[in-house]
C-alpha positions in Angstrom: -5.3 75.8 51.1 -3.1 77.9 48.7 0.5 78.6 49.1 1.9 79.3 46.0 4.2 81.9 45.8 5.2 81.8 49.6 8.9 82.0 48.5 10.5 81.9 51.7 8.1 79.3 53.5 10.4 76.7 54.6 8.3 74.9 57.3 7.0 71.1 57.9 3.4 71.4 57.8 0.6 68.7 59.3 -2.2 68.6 57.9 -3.3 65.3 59.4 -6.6 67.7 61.7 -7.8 68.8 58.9 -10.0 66.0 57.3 -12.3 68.0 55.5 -9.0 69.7 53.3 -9.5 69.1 49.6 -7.3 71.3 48.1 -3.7 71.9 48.8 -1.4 74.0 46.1 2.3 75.2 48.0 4.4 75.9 44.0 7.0 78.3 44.3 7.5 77.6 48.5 10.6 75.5 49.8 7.6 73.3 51.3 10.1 70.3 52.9 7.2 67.8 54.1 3.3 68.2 54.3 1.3 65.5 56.0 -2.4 64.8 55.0 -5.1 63.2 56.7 -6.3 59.9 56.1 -9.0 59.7 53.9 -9.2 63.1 53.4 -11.6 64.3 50.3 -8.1 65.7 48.3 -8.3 66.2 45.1 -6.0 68.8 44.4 -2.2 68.7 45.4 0.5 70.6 43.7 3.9 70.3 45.9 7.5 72.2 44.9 10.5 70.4 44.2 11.9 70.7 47.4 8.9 68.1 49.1 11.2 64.7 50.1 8.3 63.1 52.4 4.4 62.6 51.1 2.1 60.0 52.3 -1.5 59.9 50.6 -3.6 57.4 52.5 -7.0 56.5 51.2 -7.1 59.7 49.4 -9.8 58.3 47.0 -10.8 61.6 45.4 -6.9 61.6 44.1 -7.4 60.4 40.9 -5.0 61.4 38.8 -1.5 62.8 37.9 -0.3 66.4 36.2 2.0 65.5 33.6 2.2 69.0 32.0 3.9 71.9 34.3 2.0 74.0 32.1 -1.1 73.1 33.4 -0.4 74.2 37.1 1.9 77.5 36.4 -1.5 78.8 34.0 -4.1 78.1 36.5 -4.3 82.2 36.3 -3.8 84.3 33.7 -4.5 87.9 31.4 -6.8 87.5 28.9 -6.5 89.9 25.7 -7.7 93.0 27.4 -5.2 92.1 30.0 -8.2 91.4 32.9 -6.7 88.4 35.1 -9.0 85.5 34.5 -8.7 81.8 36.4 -8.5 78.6 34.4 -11.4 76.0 34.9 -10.3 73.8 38.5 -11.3 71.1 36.5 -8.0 71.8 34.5 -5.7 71.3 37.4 -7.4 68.8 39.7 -5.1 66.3 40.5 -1.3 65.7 41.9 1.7 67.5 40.6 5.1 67.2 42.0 7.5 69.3 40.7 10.5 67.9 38.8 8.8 64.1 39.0 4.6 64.1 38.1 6.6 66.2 34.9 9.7 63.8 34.3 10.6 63.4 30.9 14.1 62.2 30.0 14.8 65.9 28.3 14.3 67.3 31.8 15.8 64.8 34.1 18.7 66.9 36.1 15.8 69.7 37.0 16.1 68.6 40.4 13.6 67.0 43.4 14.3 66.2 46.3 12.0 63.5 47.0 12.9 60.3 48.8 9.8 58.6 50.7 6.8 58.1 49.1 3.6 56.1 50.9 0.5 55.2 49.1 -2.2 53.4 50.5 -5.5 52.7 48.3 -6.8 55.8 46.7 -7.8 57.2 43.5 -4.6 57.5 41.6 -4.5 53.6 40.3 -2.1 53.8 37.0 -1.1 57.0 38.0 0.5 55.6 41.3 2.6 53.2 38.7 3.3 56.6 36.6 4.7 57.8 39.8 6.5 55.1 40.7 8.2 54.7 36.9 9.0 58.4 36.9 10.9 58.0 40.5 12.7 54.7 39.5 14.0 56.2 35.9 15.3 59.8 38.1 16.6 57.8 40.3 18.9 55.7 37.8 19.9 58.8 35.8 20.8 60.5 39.3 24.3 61.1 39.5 24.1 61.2 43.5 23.5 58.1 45.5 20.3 59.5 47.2 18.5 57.1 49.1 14.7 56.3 48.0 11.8 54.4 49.8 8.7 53.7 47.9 5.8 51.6 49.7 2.8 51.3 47.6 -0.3 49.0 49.3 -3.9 48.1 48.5 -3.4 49.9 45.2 -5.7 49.4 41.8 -3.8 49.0 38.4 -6.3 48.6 36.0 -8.6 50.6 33.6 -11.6 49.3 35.6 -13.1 50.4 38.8 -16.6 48.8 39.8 -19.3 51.8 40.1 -20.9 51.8 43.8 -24.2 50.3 44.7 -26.6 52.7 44.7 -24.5 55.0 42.7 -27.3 57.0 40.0 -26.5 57.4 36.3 -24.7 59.9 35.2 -22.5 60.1 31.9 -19.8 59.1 32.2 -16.8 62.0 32.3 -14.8 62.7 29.4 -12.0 59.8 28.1 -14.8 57.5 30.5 -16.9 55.3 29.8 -19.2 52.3 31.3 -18.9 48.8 30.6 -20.9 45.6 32.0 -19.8 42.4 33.1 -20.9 39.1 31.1 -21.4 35.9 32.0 -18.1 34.7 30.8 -16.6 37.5 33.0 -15.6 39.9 30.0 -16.4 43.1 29.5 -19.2 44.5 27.1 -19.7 48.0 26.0 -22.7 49.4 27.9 -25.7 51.1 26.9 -28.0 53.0 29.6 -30.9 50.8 30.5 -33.1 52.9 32.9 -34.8 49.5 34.1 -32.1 47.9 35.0 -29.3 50.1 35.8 -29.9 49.9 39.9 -30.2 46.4 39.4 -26.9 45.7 37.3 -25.0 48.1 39.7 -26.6 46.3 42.7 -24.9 43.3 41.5 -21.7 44.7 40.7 -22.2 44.4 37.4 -21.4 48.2 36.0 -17.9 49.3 35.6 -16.2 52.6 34.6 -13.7 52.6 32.2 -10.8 54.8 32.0 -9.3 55.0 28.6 -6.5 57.2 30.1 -4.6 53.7 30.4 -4.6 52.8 26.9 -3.1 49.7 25.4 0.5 50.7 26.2 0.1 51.9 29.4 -1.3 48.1 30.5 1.3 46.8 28.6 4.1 48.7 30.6 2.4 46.7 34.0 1.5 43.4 32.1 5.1 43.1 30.7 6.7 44.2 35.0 8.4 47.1 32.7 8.4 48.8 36.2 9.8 45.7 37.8 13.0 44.9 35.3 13.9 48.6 35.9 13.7 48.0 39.9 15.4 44.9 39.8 18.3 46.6 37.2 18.8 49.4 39.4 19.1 47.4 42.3 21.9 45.3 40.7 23.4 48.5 39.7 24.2 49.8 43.0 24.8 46.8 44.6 27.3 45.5 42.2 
């Protein structure tokens, strides 16, 4: 379902009958609130600034966040002969909220007008942390008392996600890659074995690794970085 551009739509919208809905883009609307459907195979969402309720439950096909609001605003474009041509979707899948998803401190008085957010398992793993950092750190440089009301359940922080049984090989996609639990329950780098891949992923042996997290993104979660800012925050207000 695309909006974008709808300048004037200024309507709730629920979404929760349509289960089979796995794209949603509403930029450049006054979108208030847009309610998915559980499980839903999503995995594209772009919302405006003006969104203040999402819930994304089991939205497993979610996996990641747009940091860059340059990614979303060039999905099309004029080429050199001035033809309008559409960027890959590949380049865009994923969630974007304006004026958070993009939060840096040089743009932190854009504006959003976010104030509940619900996850509940899904796709996004570190990028449900990324959200939440973003929407802690906008909320201490706010200089309104807006109320906020996270609740994030069953979700995954780590690089690792076990691959499904009877999942068949493919290569992994880029900034991926597989990896195979030992005996000493570490991880080794894996190498394709077409005798016993069906085996190892029977036994929940293979994992996919998602380098996206990096050393100092699982240092923000091992060190509670997220935590110390909650608990500071909450200390600030209530004096």
């Amino acid at each position: 379902m695309i909006m974008t551009g709808m300048t004037t739509f200024d309507k709730t919208l629920d979404m929760r009958g349509s289960g089979k809905l796995k794209e949603f883009r509403a930029l450049r609307t006054k979108l208030p609130n847009v309610y998915f459907a559980k499980g839903a195979p999503l995995h594209t969402v772009h919302l405006p600034s003006t969104i203040t309720t999402l819930e994304l439950i089991e939205n497993t096909e979610l996996t990641n966040i747009i940091t860059d609001k340059n990614v979303v605003n060039n999905i099309c474009y004029l080429d050199s002969n001035g033809v309008a041509q559409y960027a890959n979707p590949s380049t865009y899948r994923g969630l974007y909220i304006e004026g958070v998803t993009d939060y840096t401190s040089s743009n932190a008085n854009a504006g959003h007008a976010l104030s509940s957010l619900v996850i509940e398992g899904g796709g996004l793993k570190y990028g449900s942390y990324a959200l939440l950092s973003n929407l802690v750190s906008l909320k201490k440089s706010a200089t309104e008392n807006k109320s906020l009301r996270i609740s994030l359940k069953d979700v995954v922080w780590t690089p690792y996600t076990q691959i499904e049984q009877g999942t068949p090989y493919t290569e992994p996609i880029t900034g991926h890659s597989y990896w195979k639990l030992n005996d000493h329950s570490m991880y080794d780098a894996y190498t394709y074995d077409a005798n016993t891949w069906d085996s190892d992923v029977l036994n929940g042996l293979i994992y996919d690794y998602d380098s996206y997290l990096g050393n100092d993104r699982l240092a923000n979660i091992a060190n509670l970085t997220i935590l110390n800012s909650i608990i500071e925050l909450f200390e600030r207000q209530n004096g």
